[in-house]
KOLTILO-257490 format. One line per 10 residues: number of its first residue (from 1); their letters; for each residue x, y, z of N, C-alpha, C. Coordinates in nm, 2 decimals. Layout:
! residues N
NUM) A) X Y Z X Y Z X Y Z  ...
This chain:
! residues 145
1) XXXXXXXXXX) 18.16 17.98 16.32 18.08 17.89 16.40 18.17 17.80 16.49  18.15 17.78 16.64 18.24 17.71 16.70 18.18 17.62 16.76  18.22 17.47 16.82 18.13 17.42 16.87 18.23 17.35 17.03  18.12 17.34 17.11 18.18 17.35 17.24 18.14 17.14 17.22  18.28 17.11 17.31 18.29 16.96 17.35 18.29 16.99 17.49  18.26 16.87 17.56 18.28 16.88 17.71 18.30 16.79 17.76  18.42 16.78 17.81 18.49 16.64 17.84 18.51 16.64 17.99  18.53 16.57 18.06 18.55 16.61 18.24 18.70 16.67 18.22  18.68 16.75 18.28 18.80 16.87 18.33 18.89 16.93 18.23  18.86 16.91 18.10 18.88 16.98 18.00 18.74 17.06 17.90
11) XXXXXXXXXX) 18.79 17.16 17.84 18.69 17.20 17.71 18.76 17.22 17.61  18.70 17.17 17.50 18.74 17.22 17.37 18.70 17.32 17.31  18.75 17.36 17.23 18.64 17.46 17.14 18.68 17.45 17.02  18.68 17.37 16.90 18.68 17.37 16.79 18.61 17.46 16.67  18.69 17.50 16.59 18.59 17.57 16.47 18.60 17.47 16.36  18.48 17.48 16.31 18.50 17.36 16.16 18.44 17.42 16.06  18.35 17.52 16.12 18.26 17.60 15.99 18.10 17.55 15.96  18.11 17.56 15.84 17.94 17.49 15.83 17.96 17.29 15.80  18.04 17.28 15.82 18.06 17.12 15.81 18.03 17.09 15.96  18.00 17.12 16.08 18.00 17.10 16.16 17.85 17.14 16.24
21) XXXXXXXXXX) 17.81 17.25 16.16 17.68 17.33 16.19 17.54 17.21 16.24  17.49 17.12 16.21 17.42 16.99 16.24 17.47 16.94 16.29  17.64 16.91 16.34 17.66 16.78 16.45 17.62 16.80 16.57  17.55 16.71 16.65 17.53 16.68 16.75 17.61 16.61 16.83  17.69 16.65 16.95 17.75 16.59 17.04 17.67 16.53 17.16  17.65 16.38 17.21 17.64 16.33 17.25 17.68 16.28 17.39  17.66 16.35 17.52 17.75 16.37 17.64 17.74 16.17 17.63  17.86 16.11 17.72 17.82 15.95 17.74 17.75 15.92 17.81  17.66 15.82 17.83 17.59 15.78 17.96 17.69 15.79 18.09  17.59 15.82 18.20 17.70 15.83 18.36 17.67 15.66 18.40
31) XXXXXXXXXX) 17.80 15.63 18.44 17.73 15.51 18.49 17.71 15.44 18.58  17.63 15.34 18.58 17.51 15.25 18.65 17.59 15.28 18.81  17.57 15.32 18.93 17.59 15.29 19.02 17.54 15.19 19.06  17.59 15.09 19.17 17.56 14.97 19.26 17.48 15.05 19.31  17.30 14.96 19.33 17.22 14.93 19.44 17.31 14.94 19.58  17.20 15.00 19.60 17.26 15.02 19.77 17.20 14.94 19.86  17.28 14.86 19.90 17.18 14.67 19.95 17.25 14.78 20.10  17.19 14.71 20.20 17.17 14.74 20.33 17.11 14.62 20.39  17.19 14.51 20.45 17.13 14.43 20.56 17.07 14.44 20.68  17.01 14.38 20.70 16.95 14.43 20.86 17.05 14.40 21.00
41) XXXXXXXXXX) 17.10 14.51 21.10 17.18 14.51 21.20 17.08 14.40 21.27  17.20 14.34 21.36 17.16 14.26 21.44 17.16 14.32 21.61  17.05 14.33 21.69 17.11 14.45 21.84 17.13 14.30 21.94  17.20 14.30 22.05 17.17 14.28 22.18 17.18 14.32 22.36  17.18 14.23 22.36 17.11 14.31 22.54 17.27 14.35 22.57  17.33 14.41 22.76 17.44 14.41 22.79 17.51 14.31 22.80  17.67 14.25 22.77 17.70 14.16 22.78 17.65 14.04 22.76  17.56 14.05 22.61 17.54 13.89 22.55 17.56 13.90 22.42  17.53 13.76 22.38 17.59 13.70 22.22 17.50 13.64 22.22  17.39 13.65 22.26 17.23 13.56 22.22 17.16 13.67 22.13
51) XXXXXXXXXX) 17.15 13.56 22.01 17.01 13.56 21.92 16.87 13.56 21.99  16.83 13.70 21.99 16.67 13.65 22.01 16.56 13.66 21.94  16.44 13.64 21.96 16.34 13.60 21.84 16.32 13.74 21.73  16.36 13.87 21.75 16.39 13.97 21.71 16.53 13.95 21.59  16.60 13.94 21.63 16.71 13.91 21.60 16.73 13.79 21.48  16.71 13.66 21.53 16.66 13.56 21.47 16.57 13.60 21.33  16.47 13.65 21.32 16.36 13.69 21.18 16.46 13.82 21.13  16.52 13.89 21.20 16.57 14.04 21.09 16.69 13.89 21.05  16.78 13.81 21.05 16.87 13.74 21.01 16.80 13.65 20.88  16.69 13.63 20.92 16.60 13.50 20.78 16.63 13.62 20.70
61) XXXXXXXXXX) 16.56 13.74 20.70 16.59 13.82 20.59 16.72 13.87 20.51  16.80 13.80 20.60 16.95 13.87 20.52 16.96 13.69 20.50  16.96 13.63 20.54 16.98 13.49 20.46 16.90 13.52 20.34  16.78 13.54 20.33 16.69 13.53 20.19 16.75 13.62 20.11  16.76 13.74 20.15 16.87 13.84 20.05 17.00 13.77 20.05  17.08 13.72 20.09 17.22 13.61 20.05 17.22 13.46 19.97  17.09 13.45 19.96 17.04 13.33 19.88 16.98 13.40 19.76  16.94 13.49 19.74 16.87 13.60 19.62 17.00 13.64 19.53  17.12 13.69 19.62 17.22 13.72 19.52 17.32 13.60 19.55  17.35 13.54 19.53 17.44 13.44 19.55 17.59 13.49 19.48
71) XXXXXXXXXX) 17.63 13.57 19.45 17.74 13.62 19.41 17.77 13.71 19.53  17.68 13.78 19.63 17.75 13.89 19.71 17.85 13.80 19.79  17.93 13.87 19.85 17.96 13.83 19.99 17.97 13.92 20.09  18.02 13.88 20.22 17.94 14.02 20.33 18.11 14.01 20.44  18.06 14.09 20.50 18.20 14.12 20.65 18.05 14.14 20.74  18.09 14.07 20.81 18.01 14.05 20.91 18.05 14.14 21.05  18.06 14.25 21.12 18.13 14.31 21.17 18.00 14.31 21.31  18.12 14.26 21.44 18.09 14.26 21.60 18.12 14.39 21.65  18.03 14.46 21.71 18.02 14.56 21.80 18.00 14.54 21.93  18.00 14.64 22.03 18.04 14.65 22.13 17.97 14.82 22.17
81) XXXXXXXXXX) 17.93 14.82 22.30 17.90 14.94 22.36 18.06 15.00 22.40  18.06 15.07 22.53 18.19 15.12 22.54 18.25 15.08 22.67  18.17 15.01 22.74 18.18 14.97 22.88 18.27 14.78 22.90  18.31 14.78 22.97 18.43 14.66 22.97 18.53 14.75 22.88  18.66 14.58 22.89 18.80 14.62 22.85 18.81 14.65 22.71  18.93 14.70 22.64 18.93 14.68 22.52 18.90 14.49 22.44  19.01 14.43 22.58 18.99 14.34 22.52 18.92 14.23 22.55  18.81 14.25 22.64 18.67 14.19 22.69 18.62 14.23 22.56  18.60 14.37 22.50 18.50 14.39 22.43 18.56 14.33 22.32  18.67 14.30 22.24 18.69 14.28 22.11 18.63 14.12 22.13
91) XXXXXXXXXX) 18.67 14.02 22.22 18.63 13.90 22.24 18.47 13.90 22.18  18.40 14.01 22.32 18.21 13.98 22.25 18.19 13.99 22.11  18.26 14.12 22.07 18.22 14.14 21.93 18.27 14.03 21.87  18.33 13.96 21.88 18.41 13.83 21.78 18.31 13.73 21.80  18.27 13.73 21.92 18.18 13.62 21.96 18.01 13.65 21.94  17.96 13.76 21.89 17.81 13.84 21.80 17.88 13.77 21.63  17.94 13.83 21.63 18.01 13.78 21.48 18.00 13.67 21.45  18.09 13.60 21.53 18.04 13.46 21.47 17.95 13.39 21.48  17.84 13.41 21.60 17.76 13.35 21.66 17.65 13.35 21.53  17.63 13.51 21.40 17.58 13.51 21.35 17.64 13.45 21.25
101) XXXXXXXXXX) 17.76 13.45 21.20 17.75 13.33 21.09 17.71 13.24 21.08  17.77 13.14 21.24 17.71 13.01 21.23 17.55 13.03 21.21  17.47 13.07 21.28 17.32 13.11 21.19 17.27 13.12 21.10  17.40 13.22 21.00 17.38 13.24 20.83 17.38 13.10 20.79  17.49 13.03 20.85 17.56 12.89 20.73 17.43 12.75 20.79  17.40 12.78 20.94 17.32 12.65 20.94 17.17 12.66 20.88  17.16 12.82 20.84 17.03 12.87 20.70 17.07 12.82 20.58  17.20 12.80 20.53 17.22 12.72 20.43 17.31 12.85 20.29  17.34 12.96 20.41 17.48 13.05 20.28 17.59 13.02 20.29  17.67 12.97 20.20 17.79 12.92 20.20 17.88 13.04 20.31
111) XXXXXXXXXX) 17.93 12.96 20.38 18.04 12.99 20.48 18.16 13.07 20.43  18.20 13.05 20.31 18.32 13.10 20.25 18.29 13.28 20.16  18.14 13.31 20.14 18.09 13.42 20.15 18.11 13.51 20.22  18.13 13.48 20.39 18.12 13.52 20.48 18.22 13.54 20.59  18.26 13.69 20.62 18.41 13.70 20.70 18.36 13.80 20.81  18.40 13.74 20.97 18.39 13.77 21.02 18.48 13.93 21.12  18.46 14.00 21.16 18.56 14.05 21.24 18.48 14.13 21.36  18.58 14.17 21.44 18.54 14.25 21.59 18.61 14.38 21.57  18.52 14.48 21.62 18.55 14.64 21.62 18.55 14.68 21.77  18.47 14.56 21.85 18.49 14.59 22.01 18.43 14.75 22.00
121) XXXXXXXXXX) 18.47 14.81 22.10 18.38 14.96 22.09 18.44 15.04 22.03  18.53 14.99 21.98 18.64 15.12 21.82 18.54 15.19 21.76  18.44 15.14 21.72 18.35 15.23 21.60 18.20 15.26 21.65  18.17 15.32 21.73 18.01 15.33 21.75 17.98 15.40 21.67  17.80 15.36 21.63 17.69 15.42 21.54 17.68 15.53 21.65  17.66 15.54 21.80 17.60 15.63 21.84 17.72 15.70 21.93  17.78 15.81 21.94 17.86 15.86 22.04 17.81 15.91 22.16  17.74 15.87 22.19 17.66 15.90 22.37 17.71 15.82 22.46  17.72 15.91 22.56 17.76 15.77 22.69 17.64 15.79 22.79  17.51 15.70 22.70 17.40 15.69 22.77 17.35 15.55 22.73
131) XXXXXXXXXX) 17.23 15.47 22.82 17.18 15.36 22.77 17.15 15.33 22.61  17.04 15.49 22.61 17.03 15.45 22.45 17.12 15.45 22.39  17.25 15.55 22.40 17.31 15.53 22.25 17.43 15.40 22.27  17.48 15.31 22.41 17.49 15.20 22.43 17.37 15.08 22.32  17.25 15.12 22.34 17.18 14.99 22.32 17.15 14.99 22.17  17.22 15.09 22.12 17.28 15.12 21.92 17.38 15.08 21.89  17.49 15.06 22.06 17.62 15.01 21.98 17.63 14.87 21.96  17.55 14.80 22.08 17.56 14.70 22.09 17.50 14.59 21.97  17.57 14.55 21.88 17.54 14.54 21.74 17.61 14.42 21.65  17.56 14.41 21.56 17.65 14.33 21.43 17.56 14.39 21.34
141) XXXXX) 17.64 14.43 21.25 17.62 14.50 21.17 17.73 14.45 21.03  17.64 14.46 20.87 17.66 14.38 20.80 17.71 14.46 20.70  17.84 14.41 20.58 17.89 14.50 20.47 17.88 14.47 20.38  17.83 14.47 20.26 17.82 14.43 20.15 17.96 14.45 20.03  17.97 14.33 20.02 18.13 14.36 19.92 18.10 14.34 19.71
């Protein structure tokens, strides 16, 4: 009688005889993966850093979820379509970035939660060089740590 173990990237095969015939081996639990939290992106028009009433309510909701977990903290990350300089665009995105913190913190989530940076048009969600997939880059977009 032999009894199979199964360990990640090993196997055993032990024989023990009939002392072993009733054990039951027990695989371990897999474990708990993190929830997969997802904030809501923030979009705007060409060449602005304005909150609008769109914008403004998808934000209450990521304050309410940042007030719900009070242990997360986030990266706050400014985007950019592809159009201006490199470093026109890293400026806007720094300036979407922060523009939304200060909105997180005067909602009342601690400031020190919250870190800002600019990707400028380094990273688009959309690789088109059309309005639409412009008006997908144009963004802040949030990371959960």
């Amino acid at each position: 009688m032999f009894n199979v173990f199964l360990i990640p990237s090993m196997l055993f095969i032990i024989g023990c005889g009939s002392a072993c015939r009733d054990a039951v081996v027990k695989a371990p639990p897999l474990p708990l993966s993190a929830p997969m939290v997802e904030l809501g992106d923030i979009f705007y028009a060409f060449d602005s850093s304005v909150l609008d009433m769109v914008s403004r309510s998808q934000l209450d909701e990521n304050v309410q979820w940042m007030m719900a977990n009070p242990n997360a903290t986030i990266i706050i990350e400014g985007h950019c379509d592809e159009r201006g300089t490199y470093e026109y665009n890293i400026a806007l995105g720094e300036k979407r970035a922060e523009n939304v913190k200060k909105y997180m913190v005067n909602a009342g989530v601690d400031p020190l939660r919250m870190q800002t940076v600019s990707y400028g048009e380094e990273r688009p969600f959309d690789p088109g060089h059309d309005e639409t997939a412009w008006a997908k880059n144009r963004r802040v977009h949030f990371v959960v740590q």
